[in-house]
N, C-alpha and C positions, 0 to 999 in steps of 0.2 A: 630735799625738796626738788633736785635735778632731776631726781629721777622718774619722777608722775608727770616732769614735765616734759621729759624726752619717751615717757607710753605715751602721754597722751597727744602727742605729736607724731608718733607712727602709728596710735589710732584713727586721725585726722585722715594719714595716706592713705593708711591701708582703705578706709572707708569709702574717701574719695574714688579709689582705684575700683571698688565695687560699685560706685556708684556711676563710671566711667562705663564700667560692663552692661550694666544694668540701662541703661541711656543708650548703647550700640544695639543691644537686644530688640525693645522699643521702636529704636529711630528704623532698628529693617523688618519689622513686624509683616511688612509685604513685599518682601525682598525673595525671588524666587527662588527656592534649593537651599536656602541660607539656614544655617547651622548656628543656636544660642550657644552662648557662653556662661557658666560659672564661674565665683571666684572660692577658692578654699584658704582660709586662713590659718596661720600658724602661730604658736607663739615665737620672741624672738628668741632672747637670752636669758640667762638669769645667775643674778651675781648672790655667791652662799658667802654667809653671815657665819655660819656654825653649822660645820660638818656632822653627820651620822656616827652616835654609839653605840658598839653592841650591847647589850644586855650581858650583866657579869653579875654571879650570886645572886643575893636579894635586891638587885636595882635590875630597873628594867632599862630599857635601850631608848634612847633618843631620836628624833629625825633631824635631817639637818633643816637648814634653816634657808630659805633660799625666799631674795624679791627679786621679782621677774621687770624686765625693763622696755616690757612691749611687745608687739604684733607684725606680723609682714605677712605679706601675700604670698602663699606657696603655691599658687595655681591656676591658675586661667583656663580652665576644661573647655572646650569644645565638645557639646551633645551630640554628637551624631546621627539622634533619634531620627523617626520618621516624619516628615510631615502629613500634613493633610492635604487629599488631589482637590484641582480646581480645575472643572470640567472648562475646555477653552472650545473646543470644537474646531481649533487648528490643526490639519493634517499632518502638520511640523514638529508641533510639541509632544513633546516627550514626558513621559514622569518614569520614574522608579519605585516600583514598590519590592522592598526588601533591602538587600545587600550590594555596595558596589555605587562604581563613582563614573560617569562619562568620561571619555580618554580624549583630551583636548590636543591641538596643537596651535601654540599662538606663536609661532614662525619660527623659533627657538628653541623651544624645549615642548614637551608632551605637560598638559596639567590636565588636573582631575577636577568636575564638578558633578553637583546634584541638580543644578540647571536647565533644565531640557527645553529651554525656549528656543528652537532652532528655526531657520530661513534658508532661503538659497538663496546666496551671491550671483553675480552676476554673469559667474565663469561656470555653474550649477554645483557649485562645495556646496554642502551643507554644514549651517555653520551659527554659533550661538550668536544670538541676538544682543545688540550691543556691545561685544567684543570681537565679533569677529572671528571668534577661534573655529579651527575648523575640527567638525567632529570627524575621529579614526574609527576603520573597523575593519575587516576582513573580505576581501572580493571574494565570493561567490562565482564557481564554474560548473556546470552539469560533471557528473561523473560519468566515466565512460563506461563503466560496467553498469552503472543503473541506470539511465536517464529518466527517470521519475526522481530522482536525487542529486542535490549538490554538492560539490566540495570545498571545503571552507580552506582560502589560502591562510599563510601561516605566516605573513609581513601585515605589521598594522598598515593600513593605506588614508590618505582622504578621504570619505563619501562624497561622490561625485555623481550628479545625476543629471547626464545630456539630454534633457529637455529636448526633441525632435528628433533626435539621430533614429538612420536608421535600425530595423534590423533586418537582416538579408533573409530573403525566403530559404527555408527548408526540407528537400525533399525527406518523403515518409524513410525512415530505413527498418524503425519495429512497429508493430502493431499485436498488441494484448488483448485478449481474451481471458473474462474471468466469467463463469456460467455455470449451470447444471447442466447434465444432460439425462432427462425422464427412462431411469431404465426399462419402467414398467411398459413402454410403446412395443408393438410388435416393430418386426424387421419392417425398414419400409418397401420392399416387394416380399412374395413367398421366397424363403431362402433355403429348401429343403429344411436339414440337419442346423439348424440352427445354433446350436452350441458343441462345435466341433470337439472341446476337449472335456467335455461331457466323460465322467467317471464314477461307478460305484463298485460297492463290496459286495461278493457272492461268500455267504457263508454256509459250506456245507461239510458235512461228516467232520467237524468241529474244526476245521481252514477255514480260512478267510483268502478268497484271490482279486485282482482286481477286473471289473469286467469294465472295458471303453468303447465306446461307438463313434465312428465317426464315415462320412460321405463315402459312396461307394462309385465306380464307373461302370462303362457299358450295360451290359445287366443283373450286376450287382448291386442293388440299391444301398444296403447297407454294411457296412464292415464291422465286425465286431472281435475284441479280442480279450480269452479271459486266461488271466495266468500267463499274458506275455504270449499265448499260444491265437494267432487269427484265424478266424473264419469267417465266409461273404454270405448271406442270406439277398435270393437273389427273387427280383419282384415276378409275384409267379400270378396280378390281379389290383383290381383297383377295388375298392370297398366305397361306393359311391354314398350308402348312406354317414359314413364316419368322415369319409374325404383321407382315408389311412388305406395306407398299401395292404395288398395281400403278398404276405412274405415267403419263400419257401422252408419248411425245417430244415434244422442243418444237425445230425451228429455230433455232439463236440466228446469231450478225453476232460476231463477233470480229476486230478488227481491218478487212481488208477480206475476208475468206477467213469464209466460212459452216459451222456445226458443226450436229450433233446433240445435243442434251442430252439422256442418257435415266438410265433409274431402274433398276438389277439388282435386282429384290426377292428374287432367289436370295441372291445376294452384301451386298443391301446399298450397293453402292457408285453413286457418282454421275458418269458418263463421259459424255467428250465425244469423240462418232467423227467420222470422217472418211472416209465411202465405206466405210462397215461395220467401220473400221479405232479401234480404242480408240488416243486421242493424251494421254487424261488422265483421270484417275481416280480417286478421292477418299473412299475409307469416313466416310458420316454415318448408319451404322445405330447407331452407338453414342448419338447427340444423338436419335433416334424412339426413343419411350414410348408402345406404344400396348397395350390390351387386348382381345383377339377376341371379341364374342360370336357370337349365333348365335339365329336367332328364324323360326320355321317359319310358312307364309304361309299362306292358305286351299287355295292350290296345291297343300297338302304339300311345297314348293318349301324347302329351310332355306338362307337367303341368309346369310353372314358379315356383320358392320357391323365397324369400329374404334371403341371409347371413349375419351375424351381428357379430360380436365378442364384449365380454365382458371382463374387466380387471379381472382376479379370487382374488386378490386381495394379492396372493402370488409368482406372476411373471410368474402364467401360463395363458393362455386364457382359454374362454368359445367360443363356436361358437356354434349361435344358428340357426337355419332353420326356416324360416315361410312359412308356406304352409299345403297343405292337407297331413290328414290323410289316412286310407285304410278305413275310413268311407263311402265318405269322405269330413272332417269338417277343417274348418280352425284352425288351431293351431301351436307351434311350437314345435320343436325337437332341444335337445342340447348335446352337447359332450365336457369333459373338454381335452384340446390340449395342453399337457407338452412342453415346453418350457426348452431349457438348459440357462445356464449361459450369452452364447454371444446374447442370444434371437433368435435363430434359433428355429425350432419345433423338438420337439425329442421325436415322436413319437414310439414307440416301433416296434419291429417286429409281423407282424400280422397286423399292424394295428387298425382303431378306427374304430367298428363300429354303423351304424345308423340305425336303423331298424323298420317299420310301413309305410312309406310313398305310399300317393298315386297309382293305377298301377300297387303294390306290386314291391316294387323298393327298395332294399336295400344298401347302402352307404357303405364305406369303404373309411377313411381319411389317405393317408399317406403322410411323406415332401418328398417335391421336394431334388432332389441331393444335392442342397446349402442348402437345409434348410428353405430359407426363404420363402419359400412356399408349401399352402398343394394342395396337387394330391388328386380330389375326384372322387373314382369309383362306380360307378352305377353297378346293376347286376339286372334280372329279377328272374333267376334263382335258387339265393343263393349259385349260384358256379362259374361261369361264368362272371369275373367284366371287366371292359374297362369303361378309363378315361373317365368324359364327363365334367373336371373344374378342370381348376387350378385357388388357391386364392392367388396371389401374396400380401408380404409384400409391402408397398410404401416405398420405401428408401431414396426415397427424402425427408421424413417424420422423418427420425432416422439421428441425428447428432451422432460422437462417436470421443473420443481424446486418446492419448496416453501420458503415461510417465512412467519414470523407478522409482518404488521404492527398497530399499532396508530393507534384513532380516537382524537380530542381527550379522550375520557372515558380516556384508557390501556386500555381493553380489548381483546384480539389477535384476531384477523381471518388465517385461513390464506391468504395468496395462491399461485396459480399459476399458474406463466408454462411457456408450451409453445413448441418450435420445432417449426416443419413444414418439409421439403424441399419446394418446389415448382418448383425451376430449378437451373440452374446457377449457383452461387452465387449464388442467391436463398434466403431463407429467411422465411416468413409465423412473427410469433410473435404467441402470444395469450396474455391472462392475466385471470382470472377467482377468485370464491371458489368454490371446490367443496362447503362443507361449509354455505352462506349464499345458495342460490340467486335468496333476496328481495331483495336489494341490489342495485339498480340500477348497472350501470355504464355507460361512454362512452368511446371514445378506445382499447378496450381490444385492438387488436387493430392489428398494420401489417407492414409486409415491411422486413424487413434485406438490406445488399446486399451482398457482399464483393470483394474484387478479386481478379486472381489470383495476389497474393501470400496469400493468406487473410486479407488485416486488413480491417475494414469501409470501404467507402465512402459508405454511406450509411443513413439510418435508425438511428443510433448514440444516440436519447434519445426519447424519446415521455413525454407528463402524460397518464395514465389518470384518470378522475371516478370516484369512489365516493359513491354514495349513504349516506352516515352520519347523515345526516339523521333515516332511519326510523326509525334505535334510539334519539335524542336526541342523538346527536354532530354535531357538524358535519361539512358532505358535504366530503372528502377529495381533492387534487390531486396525485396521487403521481408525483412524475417517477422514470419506469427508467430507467437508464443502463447501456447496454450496451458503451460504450465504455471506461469508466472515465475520461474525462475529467474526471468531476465529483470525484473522490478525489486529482487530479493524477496518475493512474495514464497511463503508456503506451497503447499502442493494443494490444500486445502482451498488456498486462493483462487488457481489457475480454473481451470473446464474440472469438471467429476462429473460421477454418474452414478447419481443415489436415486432413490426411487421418491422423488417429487418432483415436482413440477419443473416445465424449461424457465429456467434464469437467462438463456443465451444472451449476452451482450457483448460488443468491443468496449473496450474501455479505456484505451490508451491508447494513444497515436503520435511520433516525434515531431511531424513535419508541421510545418505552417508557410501560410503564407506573408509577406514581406511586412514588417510593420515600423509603427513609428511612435516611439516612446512621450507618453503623454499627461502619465502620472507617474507615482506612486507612493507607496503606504511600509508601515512599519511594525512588525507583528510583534506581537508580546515577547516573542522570543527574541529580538533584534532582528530579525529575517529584514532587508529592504528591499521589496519585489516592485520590480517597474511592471506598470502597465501600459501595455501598446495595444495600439490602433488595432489590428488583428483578435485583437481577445486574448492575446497570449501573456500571462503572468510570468515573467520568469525574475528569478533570487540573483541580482544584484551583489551587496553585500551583507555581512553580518556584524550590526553593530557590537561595540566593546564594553564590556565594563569592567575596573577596577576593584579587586579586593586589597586590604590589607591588616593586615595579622593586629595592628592599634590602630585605627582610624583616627584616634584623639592623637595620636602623635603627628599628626599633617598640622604641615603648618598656611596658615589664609596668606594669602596673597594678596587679596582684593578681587573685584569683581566676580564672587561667589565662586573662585578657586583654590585647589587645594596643590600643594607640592611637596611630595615626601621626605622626612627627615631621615635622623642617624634613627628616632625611635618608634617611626611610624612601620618600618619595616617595606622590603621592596613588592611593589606594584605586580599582583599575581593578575595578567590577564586574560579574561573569558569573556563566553556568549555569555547574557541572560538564561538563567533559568539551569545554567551549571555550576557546579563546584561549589553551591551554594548563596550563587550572586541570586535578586532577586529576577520579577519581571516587569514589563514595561507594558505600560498603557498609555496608547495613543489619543490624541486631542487632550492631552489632559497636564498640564503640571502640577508639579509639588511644590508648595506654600513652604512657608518657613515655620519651623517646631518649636515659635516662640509664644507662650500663654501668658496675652495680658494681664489677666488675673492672677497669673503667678509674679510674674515682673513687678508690677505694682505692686505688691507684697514685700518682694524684695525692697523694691526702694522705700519702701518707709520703713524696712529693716536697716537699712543702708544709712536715710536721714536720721534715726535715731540714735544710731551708733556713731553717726559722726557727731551729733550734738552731746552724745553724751564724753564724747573724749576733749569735743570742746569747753565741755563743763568743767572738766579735769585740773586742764590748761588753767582756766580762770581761778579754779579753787587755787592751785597753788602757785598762783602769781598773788593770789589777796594772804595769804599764808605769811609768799615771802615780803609782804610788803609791812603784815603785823612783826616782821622779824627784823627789818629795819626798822621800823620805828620803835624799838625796845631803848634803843641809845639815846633816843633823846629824851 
């Protein structure tokens, strides 16, 4: 009889003890971050009457015999399940969705919750609500190789966030450039020979050699060399209807067999005959850039010239003249054409002049009113000039952007950076202040190269000097970057030059002006980026989260914290959204993962199970009571 009364009295507990869980679950049903509990039950003991035997011959084998003497709690799980978000629209709150536990410290030790009801104190901790604890995470510093990037320190710290402080002004030190650049534009002035390293194959008497063209001087207009062996075809005429030189034949050696090299300024094309016979033939009118003028002699005689500009190789032009001398022989005449900063001509007073040409004709270069073009006057005299050409820049050909940098005092400064076509796949860019012509610059001006995949080869970073000096700031060493290597960007990112349209834009810039910290927010990632006065966002810290290998081995604390056991395993920690932790959503917390409708279930699991062990009790107290009254 003892024995139904000692089950049914660690029925009583155990159910109690469920019923204990089951009432905490409940009672925090709006309890933030908060984690249900389970109870698992076991049997206790069990005392054997008559042990197991085997089966021997014809008898079969027995089980033993065993009554069992009750129940105990073997468990108290902790769910670690997810809750459900509750949108708060607090800039503070925090939720977790996935994996991982906030990394607290309540002045002692580091704990762990699922709580994100955070505030700021009064010292700017960020810090959970109602206890105080202050959340840890990782400061945040730009990186010095990429500053479009930060570096995450590697000490958990406070989150602190100085509500007003300032931040000190920053002068520019890079500035990025990510663009196309339209190959299909012509050169932006006539550039002669346009694609200097211009190359094809001569296939004759079954050889293949290489033939190359490229610019010629004096009155050689063009050089050509096949098989490694050169020869100059020298301008012997101007072809006014084509706007294409008259060339002279040249003899060339191929092989052991002797050709003609001559020039079709009808066609354009560049053949090699053999006894009046064309054996090969090659259109390079497409690579000449030239412009016709035209200048009337004392003869009354108007002879044609070709104009050509050449990159000087320090952001000024060359313009060269082909045509006759006061001989007269064919040859050309050249004049170097200063160029300012924005790439306008700025040519002196007085002008540039040219002097020997056919007719006894003497030249005089000066720019158009904008600049972007030169006024050429003709004189017969030597006193007497009257325009007879203007050379316009092609502006369709010059892409240019804008963006504000700033000097060591934080005050903005418009820069702009221009690209000019001057080749095949070449491009001269320059960059200048338009609105601050006083400030002295250097360096500001160089040629980009591209390949013929459109990605840069060369000239992919240039340091421009700004004078900052004048205004009180310190003079300025601005590296542009057109590659984008300095942001860890592709080559793909930086400037190219594919055949669509101009993209040209800045797109990054370090410097700012001074500001004063007046928010900020918390990315999904844990990112904590202040916002200041300035517009300037920058990454603060990187909040923490907690994994571990059994989460149900943590053991509560109270106030919806958790601190690791011997079988919780130790606290692995990371950002959101690595290692497998999950991510965070702002203005939002997570509810507690407690289902009424399940709770409820349990507890009238709970009360039936304890009435029924209280039934137990009473049966066998009324048992032992028919057992004493057997005596009288």
């Amino acid at each position: 009889m003892l024995r139904s009364l000692t089950s049914g009295v660690s029925g009583i507990r155990s159910h109690q003890t469920m019923l204990d869980v089951v009432g905490n679950n409940i009672a925090n049903v709006n309890t933030t971050g908060f984690k249900k509990s389970t109870v698992t039950f076991q049997d206790l003991l069990y005392e054997t009457s008559k042990g197991a035997t085997a089966p021997r011959e014809n008898i079969g084998g027995v089980n033993p015999m065993q009554i069992g003497l009750g129940t105990t709690v073997a468990a108290v799980e902790t769910i670690h399940s997810q809750g459900p978000l509750q949108y708060t629209g607090n800039r503070t709150d925090v939720a977790i969705q996935g994996d991982g536990y906030y990394v607290l410290n309540d002045g002692a030790q580091n704990v762990y919750s699922r709580a994100g009801n955070f505030v700021l104190d009064g010292n700017g901790n960020i810090v959970q609500s109602g206890t105080g604890y202050t959340l840890m995470g990782y400061k945040m510093s730009p990186d010095p190789q990429n500053p479009t990037q930060y570096v995450r320190g590697t000490q958990l710290v406070a989150l602190n966030i100085p509500v007003g402080q300032k931040l000190s002004a920053k002068g520019t030190e890079v500035l990025g450039l990510q663009c196309n650049l339209d190959s299909r534009v012509d050169t932006y002035l006539p550039m002669g020979i346009t694609n200097p390293n211009f190359s094809t194959t001569v296939a004759i008497g079954g050889n293949s050699y290489t033939l190359s063209i490229s610019e010629g001087s004096a009155h050689n207009l063009l050089n050509v060399s096949i098989g490694g062996s050169p020869y100059s075809m020298s301008l012997a005429g101007i072809n006014q209807n084509t706007g294409l030189p008259e060339l002279s034949d040249v003899s060339v050696t191929i092989g052991s067999d002797s050709y003609t090299l001559h020039f079709d300024d009808e066609t354009g094309e560049l053949q090699l005959e053999d006894s009046g016979n064309i054996v090969w033939k090659q259109q390079i009118s497409g690579i000449m850039d030239y412009q016709i003028v035209n200048f009337e002699g004392d003869d009354n005689q108007t002879r044609p010239y070709l104009v050509e500009f050449t990159d000087s190789g320090d952001g000024n032009m060359v313009m060269r003249l082909w045509g006759q001398d006061s001989t007269p022989a064919w040859t050309s005449f050249q004049a170097v054409v200063p160029v300012d900063a924005d790439g306008t001509f700025a040519i002196p007073t007085g002008g540039i002049d040219i002097t020997g040409l056919a007719g006894n004709v003497d030249l005089r270069l000066n720019s158009t009113e904008d600049g972007k073009g030169l006024s050429v006057s003709a004189s017969n005299d030597g006193s007497t000039y009257e325009v007879a050409a203007t050379l316009n820049q092609r502006t369709s050909s010059v892409h240019s952007t804008k963006i504000d940098i700033y000097d060591s005092l934080g005050n903005p400064h418009t820069v702009e950076v221009a690209f000019e076509k001057i080749g095949a796949n070449e491009w001269r860019w320059r960059a200048w202040l338009p609105t601050e012509s006083g400030i002295a610059l250097s360096n500001n001006t160089g040629v980009t190269e591209f390949g013929s995949d459109g990605k840069l080869e060369s000239g992919g970073t240039a340091t421009v000097n700004i004078g900052f000096s004048s205004l009180g700031a310190e003079d300025a060493s601005i590296k542009l970057d057109f590659s984008g290597e300095s942001f860890g960007k592709s080559p793909i990112d930086g400037v190219t030059q594919f055949g669509s349209s101009f993209t040209t834009k800045a797109y990054y810039q370090d410097g700012y002006q001074m500001g004063v910290l007046q928010d900020f927010s918390i990315a999904s990632d844990g990112t904590v980026m202040g916002i200041y006065s300035n517009g300037r966002n920058s990454a603060l810290y990187s909040l923490s989260l907690a994994l571990f290998s059994n989460p149900s081995g943590l053991e509560k604390i109270g106030m919806t914290a958790f601190i690791p056991t011997a079988n919780s395993g130790l606290p692995q920690v990371v950002t959101p959204k690595e290692g497998g932790a999950g991510s965070l959503a702002g203005g939002n917390l997570e509810m507690a993962n407690v289902d009424l409708a399940e709770e409820f279930s349990r507890l009238i699991i709970a009360q039936r199970g304890f009435q029924a062990n209280a039934r137990v009790i009473t049966t066998s107290d009324q048992v032992l009571d028919e057992l004493i009254n057997l005596k009288r």
